[in-house]
Structures are given as structure tokens and as C-alpha cells.
C-alpha positions as CSV (number, residue, x, y, z in Angstrom):
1,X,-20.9,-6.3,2.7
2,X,-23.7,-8.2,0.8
3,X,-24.5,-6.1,-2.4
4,X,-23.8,-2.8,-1.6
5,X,-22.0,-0.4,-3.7
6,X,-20.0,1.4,-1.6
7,X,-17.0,3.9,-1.2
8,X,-15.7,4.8,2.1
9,X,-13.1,7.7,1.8
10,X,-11.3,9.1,4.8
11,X,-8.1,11.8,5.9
12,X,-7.1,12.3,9.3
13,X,-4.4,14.6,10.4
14,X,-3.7,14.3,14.3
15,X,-1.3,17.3,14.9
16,X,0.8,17.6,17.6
17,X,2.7,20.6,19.1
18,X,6.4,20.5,19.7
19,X,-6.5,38.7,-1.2
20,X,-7.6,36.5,-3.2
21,X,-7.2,35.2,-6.8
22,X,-10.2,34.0,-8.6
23,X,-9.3,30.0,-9.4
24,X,-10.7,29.0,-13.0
25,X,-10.5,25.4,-14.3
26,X,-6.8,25.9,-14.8
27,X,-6.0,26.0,-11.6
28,X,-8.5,23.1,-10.7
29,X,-6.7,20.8,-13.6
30,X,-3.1,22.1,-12.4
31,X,-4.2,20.7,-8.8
32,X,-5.5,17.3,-10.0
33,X,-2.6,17.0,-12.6
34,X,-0.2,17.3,-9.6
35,X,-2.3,15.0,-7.0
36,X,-2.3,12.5,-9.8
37,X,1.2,12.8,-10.5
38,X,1.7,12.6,-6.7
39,X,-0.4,9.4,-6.7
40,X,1.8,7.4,-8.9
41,X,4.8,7.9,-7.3
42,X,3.5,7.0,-4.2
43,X,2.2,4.0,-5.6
44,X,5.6,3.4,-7.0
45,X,7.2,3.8,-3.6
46,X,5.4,2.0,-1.9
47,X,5.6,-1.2,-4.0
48,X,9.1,-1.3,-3.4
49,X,8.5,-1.6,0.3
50,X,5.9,-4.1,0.7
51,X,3.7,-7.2,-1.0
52,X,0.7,-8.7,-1.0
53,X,-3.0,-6.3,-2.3
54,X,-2.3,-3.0,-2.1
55,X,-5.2,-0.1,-1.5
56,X,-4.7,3.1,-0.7
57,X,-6.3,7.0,-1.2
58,X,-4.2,9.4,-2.7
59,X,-6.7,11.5,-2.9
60,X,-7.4,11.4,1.0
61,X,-3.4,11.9,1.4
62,X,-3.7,15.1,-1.1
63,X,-6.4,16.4,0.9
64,X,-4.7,15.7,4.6
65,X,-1.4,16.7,3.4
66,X,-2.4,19.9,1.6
67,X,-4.1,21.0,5.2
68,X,-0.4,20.7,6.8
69,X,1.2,22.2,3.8
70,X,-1.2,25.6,4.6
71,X,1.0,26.3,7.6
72,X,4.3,25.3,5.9
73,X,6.8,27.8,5.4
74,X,10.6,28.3,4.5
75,X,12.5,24.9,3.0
76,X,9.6,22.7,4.4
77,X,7.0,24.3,2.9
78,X,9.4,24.0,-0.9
79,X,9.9,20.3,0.1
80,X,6.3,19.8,0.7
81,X,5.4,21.3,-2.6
82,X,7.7,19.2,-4.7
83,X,7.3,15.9,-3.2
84,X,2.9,16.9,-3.4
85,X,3.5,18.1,-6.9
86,X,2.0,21.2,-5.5
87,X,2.6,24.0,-8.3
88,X,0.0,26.5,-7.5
89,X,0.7,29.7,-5.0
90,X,-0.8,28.8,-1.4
91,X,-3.8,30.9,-1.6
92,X,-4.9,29.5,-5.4
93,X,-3.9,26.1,-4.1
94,X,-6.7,25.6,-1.1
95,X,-9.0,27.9,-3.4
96,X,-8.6,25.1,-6.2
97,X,-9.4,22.2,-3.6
98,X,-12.2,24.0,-2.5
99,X,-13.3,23.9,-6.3
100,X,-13.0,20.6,-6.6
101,X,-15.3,19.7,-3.7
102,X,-17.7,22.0,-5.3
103,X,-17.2,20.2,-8.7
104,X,-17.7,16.8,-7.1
105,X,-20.9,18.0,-5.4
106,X,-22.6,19.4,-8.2
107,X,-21.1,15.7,-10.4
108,X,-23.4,13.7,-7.4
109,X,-26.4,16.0,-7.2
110,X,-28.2,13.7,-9.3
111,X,-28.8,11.0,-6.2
112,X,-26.7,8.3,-8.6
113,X,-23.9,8.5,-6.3
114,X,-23.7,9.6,-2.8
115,X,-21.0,11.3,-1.8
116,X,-20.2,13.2,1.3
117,X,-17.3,15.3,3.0
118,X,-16.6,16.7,6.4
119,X,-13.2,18.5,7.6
120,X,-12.7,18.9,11.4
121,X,-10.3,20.5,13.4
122,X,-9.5,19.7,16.7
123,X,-6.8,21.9,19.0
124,X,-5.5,22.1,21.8
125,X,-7.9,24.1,23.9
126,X,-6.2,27.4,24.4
127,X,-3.2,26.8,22.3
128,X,-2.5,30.0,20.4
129,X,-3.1,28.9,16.2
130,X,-3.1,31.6,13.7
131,X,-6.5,33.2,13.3
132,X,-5.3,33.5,9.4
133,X,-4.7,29.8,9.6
134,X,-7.8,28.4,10.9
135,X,-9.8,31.3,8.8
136,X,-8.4,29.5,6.0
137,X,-9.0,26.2,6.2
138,X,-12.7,27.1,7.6
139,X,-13.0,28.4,3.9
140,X,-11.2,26.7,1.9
141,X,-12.0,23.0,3.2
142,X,-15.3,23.9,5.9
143,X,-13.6,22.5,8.6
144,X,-15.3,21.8,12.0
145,X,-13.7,23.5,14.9
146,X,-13.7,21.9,18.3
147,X,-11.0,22.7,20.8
148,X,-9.7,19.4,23.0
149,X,-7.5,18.9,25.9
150,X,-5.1,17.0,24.9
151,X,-2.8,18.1,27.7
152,X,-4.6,17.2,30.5
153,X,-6.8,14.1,29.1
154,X,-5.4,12.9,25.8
155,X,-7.1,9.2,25.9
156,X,-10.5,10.7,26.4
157,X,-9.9,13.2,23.2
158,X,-8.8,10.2,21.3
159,X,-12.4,9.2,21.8
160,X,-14.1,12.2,21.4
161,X,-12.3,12.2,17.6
162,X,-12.8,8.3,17.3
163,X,-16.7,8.3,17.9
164,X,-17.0,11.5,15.6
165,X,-15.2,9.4,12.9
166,X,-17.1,6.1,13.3
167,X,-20.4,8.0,12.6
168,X,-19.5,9.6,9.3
169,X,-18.6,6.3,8.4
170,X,-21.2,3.8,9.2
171,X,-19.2,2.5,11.6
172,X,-16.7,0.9,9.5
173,X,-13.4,2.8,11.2
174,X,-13.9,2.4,14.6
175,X,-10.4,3.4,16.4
176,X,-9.0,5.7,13.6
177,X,-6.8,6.7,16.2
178,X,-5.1,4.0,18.4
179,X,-3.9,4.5,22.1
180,X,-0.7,6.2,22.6
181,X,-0.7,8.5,19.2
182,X,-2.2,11.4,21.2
183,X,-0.2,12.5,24.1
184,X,0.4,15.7,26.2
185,X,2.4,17.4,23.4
186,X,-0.4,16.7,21.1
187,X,-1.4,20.3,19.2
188,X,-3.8,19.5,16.9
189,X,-6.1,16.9,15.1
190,X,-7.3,17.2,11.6
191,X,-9.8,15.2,10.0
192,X,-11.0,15.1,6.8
193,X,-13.8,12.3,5.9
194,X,-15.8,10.9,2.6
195,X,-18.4,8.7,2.0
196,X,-19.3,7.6,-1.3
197,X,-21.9,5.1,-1.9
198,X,-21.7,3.7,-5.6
199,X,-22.5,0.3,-7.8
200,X,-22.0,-0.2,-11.0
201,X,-23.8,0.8,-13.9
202,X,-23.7,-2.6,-15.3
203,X,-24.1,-4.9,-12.2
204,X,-23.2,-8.3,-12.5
205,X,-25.2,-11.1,-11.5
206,X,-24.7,-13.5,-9.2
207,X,-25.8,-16.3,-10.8
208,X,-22.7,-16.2,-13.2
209,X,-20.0,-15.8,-10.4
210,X,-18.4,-19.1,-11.0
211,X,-15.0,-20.2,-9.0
212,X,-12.1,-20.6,-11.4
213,X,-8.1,-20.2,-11.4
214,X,-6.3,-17.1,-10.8
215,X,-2.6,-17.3,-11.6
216,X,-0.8,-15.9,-8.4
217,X,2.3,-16.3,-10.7
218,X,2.9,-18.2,-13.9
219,X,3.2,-21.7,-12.6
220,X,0.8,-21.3,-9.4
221,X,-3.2,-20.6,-8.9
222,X,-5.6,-20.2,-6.6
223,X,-9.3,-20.5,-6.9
224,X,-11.2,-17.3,-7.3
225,X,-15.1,-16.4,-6.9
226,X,-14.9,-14.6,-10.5
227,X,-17.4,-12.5,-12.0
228,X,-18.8,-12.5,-15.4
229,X,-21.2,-10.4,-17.7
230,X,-20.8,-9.3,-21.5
231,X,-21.2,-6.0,-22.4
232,X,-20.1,-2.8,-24.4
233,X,-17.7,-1.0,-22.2
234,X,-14.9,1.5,-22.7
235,X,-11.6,-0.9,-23.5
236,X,-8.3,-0.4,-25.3
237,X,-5.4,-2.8,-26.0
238,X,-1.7,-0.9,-25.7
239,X,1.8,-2.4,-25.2
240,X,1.2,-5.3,-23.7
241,X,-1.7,-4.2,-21.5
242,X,-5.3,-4.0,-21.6
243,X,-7.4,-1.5,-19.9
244,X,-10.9,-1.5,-19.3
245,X,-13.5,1.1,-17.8
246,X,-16.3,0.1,-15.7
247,X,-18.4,2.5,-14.9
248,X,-20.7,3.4,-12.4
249,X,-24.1,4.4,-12.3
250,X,-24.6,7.9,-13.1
251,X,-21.4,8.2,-14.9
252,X,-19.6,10.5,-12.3
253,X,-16.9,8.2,-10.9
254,X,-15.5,4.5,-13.1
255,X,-13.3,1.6,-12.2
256,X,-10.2,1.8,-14.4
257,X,-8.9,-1.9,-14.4
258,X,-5.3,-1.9,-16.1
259,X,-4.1,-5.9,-16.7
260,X,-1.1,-6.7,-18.1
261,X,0.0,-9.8,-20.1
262,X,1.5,-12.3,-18.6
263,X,5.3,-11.8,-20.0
264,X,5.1,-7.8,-18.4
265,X,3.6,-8.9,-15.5
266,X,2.5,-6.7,-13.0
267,X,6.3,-5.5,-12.0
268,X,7.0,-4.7,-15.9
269,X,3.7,-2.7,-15.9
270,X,4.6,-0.5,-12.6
271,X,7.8,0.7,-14.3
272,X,5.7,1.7,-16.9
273,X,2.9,3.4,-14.8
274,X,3.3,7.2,-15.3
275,X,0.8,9.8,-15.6
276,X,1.7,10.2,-19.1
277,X,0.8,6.2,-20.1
278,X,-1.9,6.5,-17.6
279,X,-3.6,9.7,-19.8
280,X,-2.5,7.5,-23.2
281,X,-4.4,4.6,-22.9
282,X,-7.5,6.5,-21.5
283,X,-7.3,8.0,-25.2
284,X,-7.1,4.7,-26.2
285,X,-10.2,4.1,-24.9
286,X,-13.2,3.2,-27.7
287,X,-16.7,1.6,-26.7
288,X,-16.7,-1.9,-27.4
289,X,-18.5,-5.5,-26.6
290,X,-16.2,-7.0,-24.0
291,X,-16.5,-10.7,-22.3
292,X,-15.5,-9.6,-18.9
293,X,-14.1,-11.7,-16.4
294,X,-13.4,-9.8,-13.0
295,X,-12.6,-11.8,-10.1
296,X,-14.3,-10.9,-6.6
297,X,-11.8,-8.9,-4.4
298,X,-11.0,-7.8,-0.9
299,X,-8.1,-5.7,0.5
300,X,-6.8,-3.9,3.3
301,X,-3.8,-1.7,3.7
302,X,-2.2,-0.2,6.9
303,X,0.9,1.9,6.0
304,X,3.3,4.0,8.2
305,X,4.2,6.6,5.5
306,X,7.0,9.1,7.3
307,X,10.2,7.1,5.5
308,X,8.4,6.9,2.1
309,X,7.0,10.6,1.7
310,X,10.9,11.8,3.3
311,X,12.2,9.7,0.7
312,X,10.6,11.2,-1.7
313,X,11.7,15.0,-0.8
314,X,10.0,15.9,2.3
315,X,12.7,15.4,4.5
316,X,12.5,18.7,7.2
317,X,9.0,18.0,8.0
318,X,9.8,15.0,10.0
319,X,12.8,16.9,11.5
320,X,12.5,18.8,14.8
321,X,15.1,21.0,14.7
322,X,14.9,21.9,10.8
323,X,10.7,21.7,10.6
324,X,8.8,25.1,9.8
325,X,5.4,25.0,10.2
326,X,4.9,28.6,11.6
327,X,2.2,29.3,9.3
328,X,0.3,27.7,11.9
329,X,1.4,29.2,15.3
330,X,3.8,31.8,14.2
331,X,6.4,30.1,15.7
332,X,9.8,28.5,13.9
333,X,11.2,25.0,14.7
334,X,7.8,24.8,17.3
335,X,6.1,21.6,15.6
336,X,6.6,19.3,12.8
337,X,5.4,15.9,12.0
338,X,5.9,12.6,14.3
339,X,3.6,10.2,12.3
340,X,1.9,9.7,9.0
341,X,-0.3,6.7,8.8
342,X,-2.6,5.7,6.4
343,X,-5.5,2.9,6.3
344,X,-7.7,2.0,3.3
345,X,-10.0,-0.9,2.4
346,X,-11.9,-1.9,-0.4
347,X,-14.5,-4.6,-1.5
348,X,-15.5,-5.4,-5.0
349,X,-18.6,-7.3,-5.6
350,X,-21.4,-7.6,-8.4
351,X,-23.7,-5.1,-7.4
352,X,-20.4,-2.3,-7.2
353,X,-18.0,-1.5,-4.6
354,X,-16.8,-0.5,-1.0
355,X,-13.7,1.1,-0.3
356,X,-12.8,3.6,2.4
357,X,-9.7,5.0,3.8
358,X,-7.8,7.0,6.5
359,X,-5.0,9.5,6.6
360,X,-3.4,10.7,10.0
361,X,-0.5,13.3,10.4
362,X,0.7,13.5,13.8
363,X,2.4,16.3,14.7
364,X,4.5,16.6,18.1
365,X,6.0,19.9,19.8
366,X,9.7,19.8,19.3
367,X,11.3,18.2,22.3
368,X,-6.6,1.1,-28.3
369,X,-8.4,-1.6,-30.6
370,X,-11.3,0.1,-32.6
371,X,-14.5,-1.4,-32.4
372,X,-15.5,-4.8,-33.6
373,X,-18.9,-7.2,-34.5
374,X,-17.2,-9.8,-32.2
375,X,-16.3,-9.2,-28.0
376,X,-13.1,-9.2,-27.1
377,X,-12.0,-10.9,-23.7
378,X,-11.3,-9.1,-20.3
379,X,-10.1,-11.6,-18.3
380,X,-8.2,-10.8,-15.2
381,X,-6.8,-13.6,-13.9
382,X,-3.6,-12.5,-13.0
383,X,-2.4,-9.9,-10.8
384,X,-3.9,-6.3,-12.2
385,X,-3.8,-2.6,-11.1
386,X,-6.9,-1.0,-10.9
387,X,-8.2,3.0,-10.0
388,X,-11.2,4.7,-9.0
389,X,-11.7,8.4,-10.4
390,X,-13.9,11.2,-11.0
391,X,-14.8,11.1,-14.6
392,X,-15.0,14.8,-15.3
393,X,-11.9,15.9,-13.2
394,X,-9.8,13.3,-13.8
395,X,-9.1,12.6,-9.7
396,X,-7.9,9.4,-8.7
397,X,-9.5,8.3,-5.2
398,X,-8.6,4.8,-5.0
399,X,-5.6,3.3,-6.4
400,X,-4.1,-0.2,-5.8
401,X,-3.3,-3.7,-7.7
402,X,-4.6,-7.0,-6.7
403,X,-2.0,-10.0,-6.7
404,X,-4.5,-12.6,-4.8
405,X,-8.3,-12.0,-4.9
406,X,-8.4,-14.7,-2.3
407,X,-6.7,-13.0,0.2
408,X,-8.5,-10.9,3.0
């Protein structure tokens, strides 16, 4: 990617078989609240586990999960909620994703950010799904229906879903979908993509990308194509942290970068990382000239989630035998979950940035400072944590930290 400001958002839920209430704003903030809240403990989970760059979508994992969760019933449906930090009743719940999407559209209408989302549903040709099921997610997320035969030729469905993937998103996700996750006991696939194309309101320039030191750890560097302009941006200093919001054109979505000092470090600041600290230093946050130095970055994430979302609570819908996702067919202990696996990417540049993700759920039948005259300095040059959001809602899209901009 040679300057091009870019987002690539993607949720895929493969599936396989073993009245309404007006939704106001509070319902829309209640949803966002929890998906956020959700967010950081997955990000908190998931550090635990692994090292390196980490990227990844909550909101694409909100979206694909909250799909499933519409056919949940009994204990799974309760576990489900609680690990999603879904609060809302099922019918306001969907109604207030559908609100979202409509809030994001009308944010993007301008033409300063593109933005698009598709839902598709793929089942097993002649399998026998709730009418109420598929009714709601037709209205509540659009979904595309398109019955496959997974039964008798799963390899050439697994194409059929791949190809209509790769062409939302410009070809950057070519095999979503990899051989051997779809099988004869595969029920349904459901997809949910976004593209968002996006650079910075600010660019930076080229010319001033010089290579200098980034400390990998105290004692250690490595040398990093980092960026450079001076500007007035949003920027606070809290606790040992500084956070800094770059935003991008338009003013819909920003670039939250959050970079500790050196003595927290970036484990001291993930113990702090809470929604709660997350909302204080955005109050924190006061326009101000800032010397910004921003190192160039790259990262991809492939994550198996099953043994991090039952560790956090959602225990029966991996189970077989204890799984209760009859919302869907009607049927108890008939399907549950056999995979989770999510895949995200993201490329930071001058001009903005690229980052684009995918969600699947396989299912199997059961066998502040205050301004000042004088910039301050933003220079990340150490491992950070940074976000991508909606401005206006509050969503997070991207979240992730960056330990070594040098790595790919």
C-alpha cells in the first residue's frame, strides 16, 4: 500500500450444524458501552496469550458474535450476554446495531470517508432455520441470503463464500475460509464485511520520514522509518501516559494513540486499560501544538479465539451436549460452535491508514495538560497502544499496540 488511506473491516461467521421496541440513543450508547467494554477485555486476554504487534476488530467480533447470540437461548444465550457485555433485551439489541450502521452511514455521507457494509448468509440448502431467525437478521443487519450445499460439495461452497469475500475487499482477503473448516456437518456461513477508506486529516509528508531508534525494550533498539509533522492536535498528559488524537479527514473516525512512559511500560499501562481510564483521558483531551513523532507500522494478527472467549464466560457454546442455539432451528443441543477465528491487518503510513479484518464462527452439528505557546513532544518510540473509533459513537473498530514497527 503506497499512500492510501485505507480501512479494511471484515466478520465472518461459518456455521455449522450438529413486537418491537423503538431503540433511542440509549439503547445505541448501552450497545457501544458494552462492545467497548467487551473490547478491552479481550484485549486484555489476549495479551496474556501471545507477543509480538497485536491488531484486531472488536467491533467485527461484536457484530459476528451478536449474529450467533440472536439464536442463543437458555444458559448459553446468559453466557453469551455476559462475556459480550450484552445488556439490552434481544429484540432492542439487533434494533440498536441496526442503529448504529444507520448512524455510521449518515457520519460518511459526506464522501470524506468511505465506508461500506454487507451481511450474508449462507445455509445449508434445505436445512430447516427459523423463518423468525432469518426475518431478523434480514432486518436488523440486511443480510444476503444464499442457500449452499455444504453437504454434498463443501470445498466448492468454501469458494463460492471466498470469492464473494475477496470482492468486497479489493482483494486483500483472498481464502477467508481455509480448506477443511467447512465440512458435511457445516449448517451455516455468516458474513459480515466493511470497507473503510480513510487518511488523515493532517497527512504527513514524506519528505520528513527519517529512520531513527525505536526502543524495543529499555536497553535495545531497532531502527524505524518514523514520521514527523507539527501540528495542533487533541493531546493530554495523565498518569504516566500520554494520549494523542489524530484525526482523519472529515472528522468521523480518529487514531487514538495511547504511549506510556518508559517506567509503566506498555504491561503497566494494560493493567490500567479499562473503559473507565480509556473515557478519562479522552476528557483529558484539549487542542494543542504537538511535535509528533509516529513511527511507520505494519501488523498482522491470526487468532484462534474458542479458549479465550470460554475463558471469559462463554463456556456452553463450545460444548456439544450443553450448547443451545435453538433460536435458530428450534432444536436443543442440535448445533453449537466448533471454531472462532479471527484475522486483522493494519498499515500506517503518511497519507492515513489500512487495516482490515475477519471474524469466522464455525458452527458444527453435534456429533490532560491545558494548552500552551510552546509544542509539546509526541514521540512514540517505544511500544504504544493505539485505537481506531467512530467519533460521535464512541465505537472502537480497531484496537491493538505496537511493540516493533519494524516487524511485518
Amino acid at each position: 500500500m503506497k499512500n492510501v488511506g485505507t480501512m479494511l473491516l471484515l466478520g465472518l461467521l461459518c456455521l455449522t450444524g450438529t413486537s418491537t421496541f423503538a431503540t433511542g440513543p440509549s439503547d445505541m450508547q448501552k450497545l457501544v458501552d458494552g462492545n467497548s467494554t467487551f473490547a478491552l477485555e479481550l484485549y486484555h486476554s489476549l495479551t496474556n496469550s501471545m507477543e509480538g504487534n497485536l491488531v484486531f476488530s472488536p467491533y467485527s467480533i461484536s457484530t459476528a458474535l451478536g449474529m450467533v447470540y440472536a439464536g442463543a437461548r437458555g444458559d448459553t444465550e446468559t453466557q453469551m450476554a455476559q462475556t459480550l457485555h450484552f445488556t439490552l433485551p434481544q429484540d432492542r439489541l439487533h434494533e440498536a446495531f441496526q442503529q448504529l450502521q444507520q448512524e455510521r452511514e449518515q457520519l460518511v455521507s459526506g464522501g470524506d470517508v468511505e465506508l461500506k457494509v454487507a451481511n450474508s448468509l449462507w445455509p445449508q440448502t434445505g436445512y430447516p432455520f427459523l423463518g423468525d431467525y432469518i426475518r431478523l437478521l434480514e432486518k436488523d443487519y440486511g443480510v444476503w441470503v444464499t442457500p449452499l450445499d455444504y453437504t454434498g460439495d463443501a470445498e466448492t461452497a468454501r469458494n463460492i463464500i471466498n470469492e464473494w469475500v475477496n470482492q468486497r475487499l479489493n482483494g486483500r482477503i483472498p481464502e477467508l475460509i481455509a480448506r477443511g473448516m467447512l465440512d458435511p456437518l457445516t449448517r451455516l456461513v455468516l458474513v459480515n464485511t466493511i470497507f473503510v477508506h480513510a487518511d488523515w486529516r493532517f497527512p504527513f509528508s514524506n519528505e520528513k520520514t527519517k529512520e531513527q531508534p525505536f526502543f524495543v525494550s529499555p536497553g535495545q533498539a531497532v531502527s524505524a522509518e518514523m514520521m514527523y509533522q507539527q501540528n495542533t492536535f487533541r493531546y493530554a498528559a495523565s498518569e504516566g501516559v500520554q494520549v494523542l488524537e489524530l484525526p482523519y479527514r472529515g472528522n468521523s473516525l480518529s487514531m487514538l494513540v495511547v504511549l506510556p512512559n518508559q517506567q509503566m511500560g506498555l504491561t503497566g499501562l494494560q493493567r490500567l486499560l479499562s473503559l473507565e481510564e480509556l473515557r478519562k483521558w479522552e476528557g483529558q483531551l484539549s487542542s494543542q501544538k504537538v511535535d509528533v513523532y509516529l513511527p511507520k507500522f505494519h501488523g498482522d494478527s491470526k487468532l484462534g479465539l474458542n479458549e479465550v472467549l470460554a475463558s471469559m464466560g462463554m463456556q456452553d457454546a463450545f460444548d456439544a451436549s450443553r450448547a443451545d442455539f435453538s433460536g435458530m432451528d428450534g432444536r436443543v443441543g442440535w448445533l453449537y460452535i466448533s471454531q472462532v477465528i479471527h484475522q486483522a491487518f493494519i498499515d500506517v503510513e503518511e497519507r492515513g491508514t489500512e487495516a482490515g479484518a475477519a471474524t469466522a464462527v464455525i458452527m458444527s452439528r453435534s456429533t490532560a495538560f491545558g494548552p500552551t505557546s510552546s509544542p509539546v513532544e509526541f514521540r512514540a518510540d517505544h511500544p504504544f497502544l493505539f485505537l481506531i473509533r467512530e467519533n460521535s459513537t464512541g465505537s472502537i473498530l480497531f484496537l491493538g499496540h505496537v511493540v516493533d514497527p519494524t516487524l511485518e
